[in-house]
C-alpha positions in Angstrom: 22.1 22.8 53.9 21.5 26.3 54.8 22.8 28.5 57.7 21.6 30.2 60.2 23.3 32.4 62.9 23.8 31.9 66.5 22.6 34.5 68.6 24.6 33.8 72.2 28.0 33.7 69.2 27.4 35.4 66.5 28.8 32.0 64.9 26.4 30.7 61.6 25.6 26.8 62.6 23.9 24.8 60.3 19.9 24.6 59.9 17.9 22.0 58.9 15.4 22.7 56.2 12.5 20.3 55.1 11.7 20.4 51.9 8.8 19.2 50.2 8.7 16.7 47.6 7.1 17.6 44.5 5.0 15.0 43.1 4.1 15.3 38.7 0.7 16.5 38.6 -1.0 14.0 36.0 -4.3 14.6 34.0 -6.7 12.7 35.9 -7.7 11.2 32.6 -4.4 9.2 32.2 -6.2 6.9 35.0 -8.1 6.0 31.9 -5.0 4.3 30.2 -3.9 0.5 31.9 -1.3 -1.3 32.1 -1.4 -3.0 28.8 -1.6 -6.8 29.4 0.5 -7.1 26.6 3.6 -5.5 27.4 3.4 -6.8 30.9 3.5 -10.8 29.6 6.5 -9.7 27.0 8.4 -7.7 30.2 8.3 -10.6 32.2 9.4 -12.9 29.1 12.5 -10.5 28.9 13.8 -11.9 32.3 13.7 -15.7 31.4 15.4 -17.5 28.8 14.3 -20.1 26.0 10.9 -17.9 25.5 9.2 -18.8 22.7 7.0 -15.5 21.1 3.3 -15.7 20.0 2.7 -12.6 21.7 4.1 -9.4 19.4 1.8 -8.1 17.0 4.4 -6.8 14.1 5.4 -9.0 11.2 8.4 -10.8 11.3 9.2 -11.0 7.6 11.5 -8.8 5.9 10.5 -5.8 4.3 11.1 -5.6 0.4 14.0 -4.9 -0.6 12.6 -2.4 -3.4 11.4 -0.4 -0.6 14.9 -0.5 1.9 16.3 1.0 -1.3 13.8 3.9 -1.5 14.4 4.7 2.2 18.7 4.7 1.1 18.2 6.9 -1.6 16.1 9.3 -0.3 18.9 9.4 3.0 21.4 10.2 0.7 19.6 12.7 -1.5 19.5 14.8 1.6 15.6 14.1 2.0 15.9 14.5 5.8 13.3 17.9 6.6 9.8 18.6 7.0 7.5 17.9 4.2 4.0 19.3 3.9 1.9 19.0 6.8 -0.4 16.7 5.3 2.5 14.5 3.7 4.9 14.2 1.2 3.2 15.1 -2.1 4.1 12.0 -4.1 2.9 10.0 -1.6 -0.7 11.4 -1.6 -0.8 10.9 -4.9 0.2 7.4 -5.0 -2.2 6.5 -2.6 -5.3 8.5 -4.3 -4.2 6.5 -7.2 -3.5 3.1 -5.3 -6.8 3.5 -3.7 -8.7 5.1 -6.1 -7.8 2.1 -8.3 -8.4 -0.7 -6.1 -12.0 0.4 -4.7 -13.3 2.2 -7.6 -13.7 5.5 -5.6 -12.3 9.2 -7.2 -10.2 10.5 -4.7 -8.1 13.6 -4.0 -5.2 14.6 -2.2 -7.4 16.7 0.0 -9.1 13.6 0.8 -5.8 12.1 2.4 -3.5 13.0 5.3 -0.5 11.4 6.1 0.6 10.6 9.9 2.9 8.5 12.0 1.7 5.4 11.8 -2.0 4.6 12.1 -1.7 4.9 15.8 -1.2 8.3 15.0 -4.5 8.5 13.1 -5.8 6.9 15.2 -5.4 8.9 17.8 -6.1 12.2 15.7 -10.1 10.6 14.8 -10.4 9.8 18.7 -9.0 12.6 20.5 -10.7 15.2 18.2 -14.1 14.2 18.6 -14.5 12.1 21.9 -16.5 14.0 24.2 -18.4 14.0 27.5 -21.9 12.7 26.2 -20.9 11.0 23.1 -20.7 7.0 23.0 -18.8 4.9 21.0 -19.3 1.4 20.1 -16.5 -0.8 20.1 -16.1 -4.8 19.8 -15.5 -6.8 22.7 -12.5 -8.1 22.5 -10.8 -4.8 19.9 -7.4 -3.7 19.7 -6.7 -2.0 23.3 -6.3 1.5 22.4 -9.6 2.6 21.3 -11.6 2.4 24.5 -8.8 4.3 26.5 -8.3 6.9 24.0 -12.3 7.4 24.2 -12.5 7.4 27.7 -9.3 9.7 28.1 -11.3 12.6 26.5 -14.4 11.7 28.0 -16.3 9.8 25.9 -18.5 6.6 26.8 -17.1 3.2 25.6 -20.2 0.7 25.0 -19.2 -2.6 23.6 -20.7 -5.1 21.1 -19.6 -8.5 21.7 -18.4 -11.4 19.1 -17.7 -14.7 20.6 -15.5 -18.0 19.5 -18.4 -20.3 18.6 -19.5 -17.1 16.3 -15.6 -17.4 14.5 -16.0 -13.9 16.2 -18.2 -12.3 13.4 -20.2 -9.0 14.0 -24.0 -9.7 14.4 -24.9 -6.2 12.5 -28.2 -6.5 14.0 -26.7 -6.7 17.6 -24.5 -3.1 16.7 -28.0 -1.5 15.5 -29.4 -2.6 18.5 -26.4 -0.9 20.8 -27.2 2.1 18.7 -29.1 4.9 20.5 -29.7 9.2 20.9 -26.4 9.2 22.1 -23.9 6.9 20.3 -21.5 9.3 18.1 -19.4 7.1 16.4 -18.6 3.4 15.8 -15.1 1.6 15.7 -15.1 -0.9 13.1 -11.8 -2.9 12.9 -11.4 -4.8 9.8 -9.5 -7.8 9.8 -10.0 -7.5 13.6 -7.3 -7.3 16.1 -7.0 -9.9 18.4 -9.6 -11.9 16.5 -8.2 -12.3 12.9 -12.0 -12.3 11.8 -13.0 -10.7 8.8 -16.4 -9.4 7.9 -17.9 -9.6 5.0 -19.6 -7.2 2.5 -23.2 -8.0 3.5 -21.9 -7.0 7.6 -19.9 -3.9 6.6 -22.9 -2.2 4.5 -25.7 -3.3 6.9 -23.5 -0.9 9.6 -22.1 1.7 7.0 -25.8 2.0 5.5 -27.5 2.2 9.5 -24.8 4.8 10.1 -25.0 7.4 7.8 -29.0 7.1 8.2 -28.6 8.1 11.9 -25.3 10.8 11.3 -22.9 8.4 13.5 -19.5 8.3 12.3 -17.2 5.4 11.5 -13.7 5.2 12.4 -12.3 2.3 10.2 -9.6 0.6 11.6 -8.2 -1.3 8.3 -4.6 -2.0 8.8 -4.9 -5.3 8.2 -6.8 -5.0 4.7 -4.1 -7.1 2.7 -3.6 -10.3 5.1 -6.7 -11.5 3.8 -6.5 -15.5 3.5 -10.1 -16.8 1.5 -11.3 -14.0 -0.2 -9.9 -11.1 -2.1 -12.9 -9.2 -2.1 -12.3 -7.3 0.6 -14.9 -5.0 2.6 -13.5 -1.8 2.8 -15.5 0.8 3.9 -14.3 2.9 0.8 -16.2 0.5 -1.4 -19.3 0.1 0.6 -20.1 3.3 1.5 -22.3 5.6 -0.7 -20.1 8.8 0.5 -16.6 9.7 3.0 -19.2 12.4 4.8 -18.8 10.2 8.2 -16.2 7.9 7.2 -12.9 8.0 8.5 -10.3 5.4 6.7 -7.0 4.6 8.7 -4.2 2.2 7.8 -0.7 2.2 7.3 2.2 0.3 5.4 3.5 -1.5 9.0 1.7 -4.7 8.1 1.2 -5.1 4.6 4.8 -4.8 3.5 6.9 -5.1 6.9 7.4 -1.7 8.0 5.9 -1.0 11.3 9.3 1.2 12.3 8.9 3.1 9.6 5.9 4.6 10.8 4.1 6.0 8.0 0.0 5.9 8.2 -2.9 7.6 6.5 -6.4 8.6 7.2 -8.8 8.9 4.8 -12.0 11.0 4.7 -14.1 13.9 3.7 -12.1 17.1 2.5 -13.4 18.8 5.6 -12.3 16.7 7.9 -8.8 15.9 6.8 -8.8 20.1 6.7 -9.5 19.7 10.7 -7.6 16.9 11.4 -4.4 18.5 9.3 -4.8 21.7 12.1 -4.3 18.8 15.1 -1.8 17.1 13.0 0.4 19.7 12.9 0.5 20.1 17.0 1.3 16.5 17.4 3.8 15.0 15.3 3.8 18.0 12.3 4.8 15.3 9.8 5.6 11.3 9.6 9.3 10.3 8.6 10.4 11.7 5.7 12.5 9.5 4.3 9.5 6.5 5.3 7.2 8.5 3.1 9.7 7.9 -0.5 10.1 4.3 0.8 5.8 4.2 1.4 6.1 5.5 -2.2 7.9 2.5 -3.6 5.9 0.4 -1.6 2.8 1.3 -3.5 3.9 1.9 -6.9 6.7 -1.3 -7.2 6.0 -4.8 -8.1 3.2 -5.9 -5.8 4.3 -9.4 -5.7 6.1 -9.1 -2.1 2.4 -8.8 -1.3 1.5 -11.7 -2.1 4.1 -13.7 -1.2 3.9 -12.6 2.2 -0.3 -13.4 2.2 0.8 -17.1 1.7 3.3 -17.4 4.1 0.6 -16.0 6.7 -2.0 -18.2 5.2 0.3 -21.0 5.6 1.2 -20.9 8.9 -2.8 -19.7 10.0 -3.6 -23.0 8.7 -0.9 -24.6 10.6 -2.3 -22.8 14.1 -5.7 -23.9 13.5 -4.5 -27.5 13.6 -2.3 -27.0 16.7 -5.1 -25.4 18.1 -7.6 -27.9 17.8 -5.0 -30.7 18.9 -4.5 -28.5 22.2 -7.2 -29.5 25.2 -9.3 -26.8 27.1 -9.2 -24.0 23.9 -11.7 -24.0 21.4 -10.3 -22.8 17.8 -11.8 -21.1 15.0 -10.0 -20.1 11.8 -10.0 -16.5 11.5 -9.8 -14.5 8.2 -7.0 -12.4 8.1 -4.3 -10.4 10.1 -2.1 -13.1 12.0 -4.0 -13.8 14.6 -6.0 -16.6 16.6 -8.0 -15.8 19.8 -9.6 -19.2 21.0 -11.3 -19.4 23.9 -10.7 -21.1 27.1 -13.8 -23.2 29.5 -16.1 -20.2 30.4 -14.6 -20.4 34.3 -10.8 -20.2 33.4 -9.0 -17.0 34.1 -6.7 -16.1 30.6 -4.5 -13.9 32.6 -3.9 -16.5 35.3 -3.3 -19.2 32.9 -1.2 -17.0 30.4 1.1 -16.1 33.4 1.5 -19.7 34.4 2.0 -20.8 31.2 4.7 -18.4 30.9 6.2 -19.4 33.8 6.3 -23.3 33.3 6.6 -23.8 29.4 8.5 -20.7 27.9 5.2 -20.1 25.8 4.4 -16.3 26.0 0.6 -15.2 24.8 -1.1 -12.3 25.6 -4.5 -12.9 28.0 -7.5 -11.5 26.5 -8.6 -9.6 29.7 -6.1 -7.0 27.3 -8.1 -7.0 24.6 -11.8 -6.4 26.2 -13.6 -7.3 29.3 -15.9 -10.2 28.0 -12.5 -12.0 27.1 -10.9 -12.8 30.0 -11.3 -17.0 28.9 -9.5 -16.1 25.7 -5.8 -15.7 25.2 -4.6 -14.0 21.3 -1.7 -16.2 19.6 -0.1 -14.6 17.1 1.5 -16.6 14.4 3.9 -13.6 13.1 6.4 -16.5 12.8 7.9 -19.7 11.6 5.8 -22.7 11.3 8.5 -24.7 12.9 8.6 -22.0 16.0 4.7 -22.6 16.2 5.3 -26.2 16.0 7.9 -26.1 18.8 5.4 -23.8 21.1 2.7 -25.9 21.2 5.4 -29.1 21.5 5.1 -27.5 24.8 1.6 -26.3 25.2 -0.2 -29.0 24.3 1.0 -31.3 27.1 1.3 -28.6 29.8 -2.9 -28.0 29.2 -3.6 -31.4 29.2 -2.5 -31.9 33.1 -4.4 -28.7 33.7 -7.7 -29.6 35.9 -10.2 -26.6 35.5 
């Protein structure tokens, strides 16, 4: 507290002071980013006990054990600084190689760069080019960081949607339609997250070919690419496009082979654009995890079998949630392609949110509503069957007779 002196005594006596409180001055955009309806269902499940998951979106198997070994060994080589800005060298090759291979495409290293995670690249496609002016077309109900990552940097979000009784397919036609002077790019997320749909080749080129006719880009989202459950030939837009001059290719190894805290992601495009996107890079994150980029190396280039293995055990228990599913009054089921999800929808009236919460609350059964996925889905809630058959079994043990009471 300071002083201050008395005049009449010459004595100091003590003066009040008011200070003001300083408040964090936040970009005005970060009004742009909500409170994801995700990690609000999962906080609330961390105060209660006996919760049964269907809510996290990471894989609950274990990673291989080839590729814990890498990680070791590189740790104890001393592999523990900076590599190259746009990745460890070996692992740019392997995945030229690994992808070059698998969708007949020549590739280079120039062609790759390597980040943390495909949020990461994510982030690097959006922030770079969203603009006041420019539109982007997203699906109603995507994966809930494009359209604040858009709107953060001042882009327009316009949204296609794809509905239940659809099995939540993309109606090409309906994204040429959205399509006008000012769309810029296109987010096309393939297997789809919350949806677990995957489109097919004839859907994929239709868009890819109606892009590069009108220069709009194409920010594939592709984590997913391996979880594919009824038919290997998969879409990517590396094999259905005629060039990588708008095409921007972004996955990672967190799903296909269990390690989404390894953070390790890739983008692929044109040599001109990876040299842009290396300059942002480098002011974000520099470079992913060292030692995750030996173990992404053994990922790729060691027995492939873990894979598959992995594929069945999520194709297994997909089937097993499409039965529960259709067992379960008031939601109506579809069986969706890949990733490890299910998104069925609710009667057209029903509030997801509400009934997620209450569901929560009375059964233990924690889903995420899919108001947090789009805002055409808010009769929808995404289940996630990252886990055993016998924990889906027990969840819906409890769901099924807890809807049935419900009077909407």
């Amino acid at each position: 507290m300071a002083e201050a002196a008395n005049h009449e005594t010459g004595q100091s006596r003590p003066r009040k002071v008011k200070y003001r409180k300083n408040k964090a001055s936040w970009n005005p955009a970060m009004q742009a980013i909500p409170v994801p309806g995700i990690r609000r269902m999962v906080n609330m499940a961390a105060t209660m006990k006996d919760v049964i998951h269907l809510s996290i979106g990471q894989p609950d198997l274990p990673t291989p054990k080839h590729v814990i070994d890498a990680y070791i060994d590189a740790l104890n080589a001393g592999q523990t600084g900076y590599t190259m800005d746009a990745g460890l060298p070996e692992l740019l090759v392997a995945l030229r190689d690994y992808y070059g291979k698998r969708y007949n495409r020549k590739l280079t290293r120039d062609n790759i760069l390597i980040t943390s995670g495909a949020t990461e690249a994510m982030y690097l496609a959006i922030s770079a080019t969203s603009a006041p002016g420019r539109q982007f077309i997203v699906t109603d109900p995507s994966f809930l960081l494009y359209a604040p990552l858009i709107r953060m940097n001042g882009g327009e979000v316009k949204f296609v949607p794809t509905r239940a009784e659809n099995d939540h397919q993309l109606d090409p036609d309906e994204v040429i339609r959205a399509m006008g002077s000012r769309t810029f790019a296109l987010i096309l997320n393939n297997p789809n997250n919350p949806t677990g749909a995957v489109y097919p080749r004839s859907t994929v080129e239709t868009i890819l070919e109606e892009c590069a006719y009108r220069g709009i880009q194409v920010y594939a989202d592709e984590v997913y690419d391996h979880l594919i459950f009824d038919d290997d030939d998969f879409a990517s837009v590396l094999n259905c496009s005629m060039d990588l001059d708008n095409i921007m290719c972004i996955s990672s190894f967190s799903k296909t082979y269990s390690m989404a805290g390894l953070r390790v992601g890739w983008v692929i495009a044109s040599q001109a654009a990876i040299k842009s996107l290396r300059r942002y890079h480098m002011f974000t994150t520099s470079v992913a995890n060292t030692p995750s980029q030996f173990a992404g190396v053994a990922a790729l280039t060691g027995d492939q079998q873990c894979v598959q293995d992995m594929v069945n055990i999520y194709r297994e228990r997909r089937d097993k949630t499409v039965e529960l599913i259709e067992q379960t009054p008031h939601m109506t089921g579809y069986k969706p392609g890949g990733a490890f999800f299910a998104f069925p929808a609710l009667p057209p009236h029903v509030d997801g949110s509400d009934l997620a919460l209450r569901m929560l609350k009375e059964t233990g059964v924690c889903v995420v509503p899919g108001d947090a996925f789009g805002e055409e889905s808010t009769n929808a809630v995404r289940i996630s069957f990252s886990t055993t058959c016998e924990k889906l079994e027990q969840a819906f043990d409890r769901i099924i007779p807890w809807m049935a009471k419900q009077q909407f």
